[in-house]
N, CA, C and O of each residue as an XYZ file, in Angstrom:
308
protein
N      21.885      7.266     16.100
C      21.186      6.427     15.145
C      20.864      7.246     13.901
O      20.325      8.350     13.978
N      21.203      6.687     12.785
C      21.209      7.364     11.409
C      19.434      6.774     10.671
O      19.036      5.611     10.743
N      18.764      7.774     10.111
C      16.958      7.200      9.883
C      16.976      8.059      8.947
O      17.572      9.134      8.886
N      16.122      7.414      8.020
C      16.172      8.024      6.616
C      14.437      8.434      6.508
O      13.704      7.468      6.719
N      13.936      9.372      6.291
C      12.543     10.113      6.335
C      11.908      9.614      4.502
O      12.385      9.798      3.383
N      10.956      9.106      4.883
C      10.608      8.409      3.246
C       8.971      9.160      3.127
O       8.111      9.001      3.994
N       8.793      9.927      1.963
C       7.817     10.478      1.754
C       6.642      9.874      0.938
O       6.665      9.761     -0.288
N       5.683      9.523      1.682
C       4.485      9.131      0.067
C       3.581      9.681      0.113
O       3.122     10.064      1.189
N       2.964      9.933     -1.129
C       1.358     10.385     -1.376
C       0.878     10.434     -2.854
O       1.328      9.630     -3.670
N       0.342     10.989     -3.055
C      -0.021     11.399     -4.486
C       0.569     11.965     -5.064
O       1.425     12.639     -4.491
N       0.453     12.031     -6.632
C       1.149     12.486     -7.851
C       0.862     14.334     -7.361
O      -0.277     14.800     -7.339
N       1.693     14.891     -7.127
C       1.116     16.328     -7.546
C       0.872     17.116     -5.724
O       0.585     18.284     -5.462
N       1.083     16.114     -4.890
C       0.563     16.305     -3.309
C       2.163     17.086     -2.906
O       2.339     17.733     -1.873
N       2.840     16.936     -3.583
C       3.940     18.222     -2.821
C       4.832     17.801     -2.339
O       5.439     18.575     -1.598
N       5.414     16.289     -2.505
C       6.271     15.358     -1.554
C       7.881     15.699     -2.323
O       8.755     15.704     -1.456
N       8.329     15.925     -3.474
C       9.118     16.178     -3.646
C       9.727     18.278     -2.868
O      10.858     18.614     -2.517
N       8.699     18.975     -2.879
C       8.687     20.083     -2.287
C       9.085     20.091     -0.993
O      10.091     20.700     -0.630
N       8.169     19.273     -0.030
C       8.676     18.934      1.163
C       9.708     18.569      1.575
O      10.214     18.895      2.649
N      10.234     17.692      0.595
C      11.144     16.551      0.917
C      12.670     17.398      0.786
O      13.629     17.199      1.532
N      12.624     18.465     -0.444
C      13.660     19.037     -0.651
C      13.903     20.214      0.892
O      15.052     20.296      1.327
N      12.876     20.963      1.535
C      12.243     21.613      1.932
C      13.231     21.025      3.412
O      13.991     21.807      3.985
N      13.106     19.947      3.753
C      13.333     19.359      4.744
C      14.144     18.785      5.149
O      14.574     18.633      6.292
N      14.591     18.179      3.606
C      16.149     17.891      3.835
C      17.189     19.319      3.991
O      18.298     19.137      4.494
N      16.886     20.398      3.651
C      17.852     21.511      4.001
C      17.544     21.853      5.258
O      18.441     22.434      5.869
N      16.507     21.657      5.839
C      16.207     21.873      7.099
C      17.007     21.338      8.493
O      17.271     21.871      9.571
N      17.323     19.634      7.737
C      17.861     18.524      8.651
C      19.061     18.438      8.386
O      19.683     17.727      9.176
N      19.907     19.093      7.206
C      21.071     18.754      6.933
C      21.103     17.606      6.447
O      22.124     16.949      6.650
N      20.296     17.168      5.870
C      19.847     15.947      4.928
C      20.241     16.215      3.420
O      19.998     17.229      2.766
N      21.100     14.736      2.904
C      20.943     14.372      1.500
C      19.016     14.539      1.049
O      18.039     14.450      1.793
N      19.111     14.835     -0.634
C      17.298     14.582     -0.725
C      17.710     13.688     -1.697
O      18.884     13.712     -2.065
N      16.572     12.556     -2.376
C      16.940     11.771     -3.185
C      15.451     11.719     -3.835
O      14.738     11.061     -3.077
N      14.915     12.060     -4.674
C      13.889     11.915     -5.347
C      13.566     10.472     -6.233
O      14.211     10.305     -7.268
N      12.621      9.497     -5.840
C      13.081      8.233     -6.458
C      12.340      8.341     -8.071
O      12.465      7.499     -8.960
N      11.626      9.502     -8.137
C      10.942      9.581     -9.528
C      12.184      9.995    -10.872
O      12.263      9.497    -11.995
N      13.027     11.049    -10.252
C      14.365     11.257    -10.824
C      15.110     10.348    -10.895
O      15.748     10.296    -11.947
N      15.324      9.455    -10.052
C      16.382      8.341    -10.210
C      15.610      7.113    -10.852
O      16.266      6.096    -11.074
N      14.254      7.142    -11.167
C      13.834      6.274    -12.248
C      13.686      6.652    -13.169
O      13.422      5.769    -13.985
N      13.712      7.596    -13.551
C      13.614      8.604    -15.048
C      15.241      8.219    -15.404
O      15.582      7.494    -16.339
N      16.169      8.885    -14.424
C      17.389      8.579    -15.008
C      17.875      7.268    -15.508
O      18.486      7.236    -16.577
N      17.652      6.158    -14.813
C      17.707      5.026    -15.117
C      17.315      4.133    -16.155
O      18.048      3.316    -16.713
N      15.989      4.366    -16.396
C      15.225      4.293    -17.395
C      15.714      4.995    -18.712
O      15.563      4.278    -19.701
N      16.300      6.311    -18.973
C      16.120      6.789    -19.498
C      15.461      7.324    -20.652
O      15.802      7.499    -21.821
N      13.802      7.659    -19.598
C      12.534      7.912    -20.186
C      11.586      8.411    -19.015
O      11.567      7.774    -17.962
N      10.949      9.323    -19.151
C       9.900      9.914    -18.225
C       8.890      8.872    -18.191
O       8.466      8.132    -19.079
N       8.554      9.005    -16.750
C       7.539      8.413    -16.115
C       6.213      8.303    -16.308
O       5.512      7.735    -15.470
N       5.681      8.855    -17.486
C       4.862      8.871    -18.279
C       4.834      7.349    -19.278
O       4.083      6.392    -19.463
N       6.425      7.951    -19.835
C       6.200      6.696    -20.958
C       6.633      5.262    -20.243
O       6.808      4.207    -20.852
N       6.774      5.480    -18.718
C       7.206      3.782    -18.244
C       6.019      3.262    -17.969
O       5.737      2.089    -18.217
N       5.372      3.944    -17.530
C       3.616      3.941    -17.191
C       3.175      3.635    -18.498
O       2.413      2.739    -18.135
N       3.083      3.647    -19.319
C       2.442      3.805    -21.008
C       3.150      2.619    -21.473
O       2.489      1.908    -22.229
N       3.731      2.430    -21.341
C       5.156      1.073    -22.138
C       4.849     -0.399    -21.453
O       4.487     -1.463    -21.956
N       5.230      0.096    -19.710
C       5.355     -0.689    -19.038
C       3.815     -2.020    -18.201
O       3.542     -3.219    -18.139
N       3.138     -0.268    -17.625
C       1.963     -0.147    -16.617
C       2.768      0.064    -15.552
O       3.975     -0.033    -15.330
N       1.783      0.382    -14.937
C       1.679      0.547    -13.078
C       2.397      0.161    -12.424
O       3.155      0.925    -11.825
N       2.460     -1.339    -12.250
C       2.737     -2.588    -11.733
C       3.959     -2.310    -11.902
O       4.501     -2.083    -10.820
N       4.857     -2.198    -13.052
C       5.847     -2.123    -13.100
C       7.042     -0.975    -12.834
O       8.252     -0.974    -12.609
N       5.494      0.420    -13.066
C       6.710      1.305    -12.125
C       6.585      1.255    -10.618
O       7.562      1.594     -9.950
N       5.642      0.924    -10.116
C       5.221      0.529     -8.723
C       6.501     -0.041     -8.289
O       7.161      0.479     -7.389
N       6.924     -1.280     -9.018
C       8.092     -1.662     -8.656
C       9.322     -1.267     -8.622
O      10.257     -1.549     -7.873
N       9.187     -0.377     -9.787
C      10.968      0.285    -10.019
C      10.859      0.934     -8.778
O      11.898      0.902     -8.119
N       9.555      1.727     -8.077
C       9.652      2.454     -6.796
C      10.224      2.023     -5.986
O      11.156      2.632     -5.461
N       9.803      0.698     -5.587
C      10.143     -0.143     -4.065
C      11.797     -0.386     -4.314
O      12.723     -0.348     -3.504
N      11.786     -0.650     -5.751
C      13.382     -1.447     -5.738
C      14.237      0.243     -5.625
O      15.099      0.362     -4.755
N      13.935      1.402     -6.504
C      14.890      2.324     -5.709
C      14.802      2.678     -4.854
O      15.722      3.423     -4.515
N      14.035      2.520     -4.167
C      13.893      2.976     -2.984
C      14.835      2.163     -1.908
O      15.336      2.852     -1.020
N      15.053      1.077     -1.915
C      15.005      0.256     -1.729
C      16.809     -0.095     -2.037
O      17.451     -0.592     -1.112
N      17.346      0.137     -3.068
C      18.368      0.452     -3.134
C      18.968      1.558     -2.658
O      20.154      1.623     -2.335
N      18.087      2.535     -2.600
C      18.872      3.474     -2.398
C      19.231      3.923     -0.681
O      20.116      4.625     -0.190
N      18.168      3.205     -0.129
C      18.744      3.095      1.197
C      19.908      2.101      1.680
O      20.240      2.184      2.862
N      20.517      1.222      0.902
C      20.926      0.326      1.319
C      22.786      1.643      0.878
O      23.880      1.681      1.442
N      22.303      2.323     -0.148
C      23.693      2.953     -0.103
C      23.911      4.303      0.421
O      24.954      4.956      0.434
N      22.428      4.687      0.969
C      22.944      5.808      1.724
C      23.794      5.382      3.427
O      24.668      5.957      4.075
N      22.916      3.981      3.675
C      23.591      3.247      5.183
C      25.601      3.451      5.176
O      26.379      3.747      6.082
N      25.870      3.047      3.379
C      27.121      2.554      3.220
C      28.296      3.957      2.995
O      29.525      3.977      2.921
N      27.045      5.258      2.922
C      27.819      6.016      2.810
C      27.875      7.069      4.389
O      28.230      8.247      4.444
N      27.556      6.476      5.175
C      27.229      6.864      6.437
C      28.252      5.998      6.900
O      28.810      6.570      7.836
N      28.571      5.302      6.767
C      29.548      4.531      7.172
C      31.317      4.830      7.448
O      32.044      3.918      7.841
């Protein structure tokens, strides 16, 4: 069975550290969803927060996240 380890907490709590940390540990892809909304966006997470609000990066979260499991399944495949 293939399970994908999803990290949350606070801004600044160390989850991208871990996450990298752990995926070399597991032989794990890492996928940072703050990077892949920055990239997307193309604009730091500051100014989507400032532009946007909360609410709306809240969401870009769930949806990459959210996408992005649906193509790590397809690349396991």
């Amino acid at each position: 069975m293939n399970s994908n380890i999803v990290l949350i907490g606070m801004p600044g709590s160390g989850k991208s550290t871990c996450g990298v940390v752990s995926a070399k540990m597991l032989l794990k892809n890492f996928y940072d969803t703050d990077l892949l909304i920055q990239n997307l966006e193309g604009r730091s997470l500051q100014e989507i927060i400032n532009t946007d609000g909360v609410e709306y990066f809240a969401k870009a979260e769930q949806l990459t996240a959210h996408a992005n499991s649906i193509a790590v399944r397809f690349e396991q495949e």
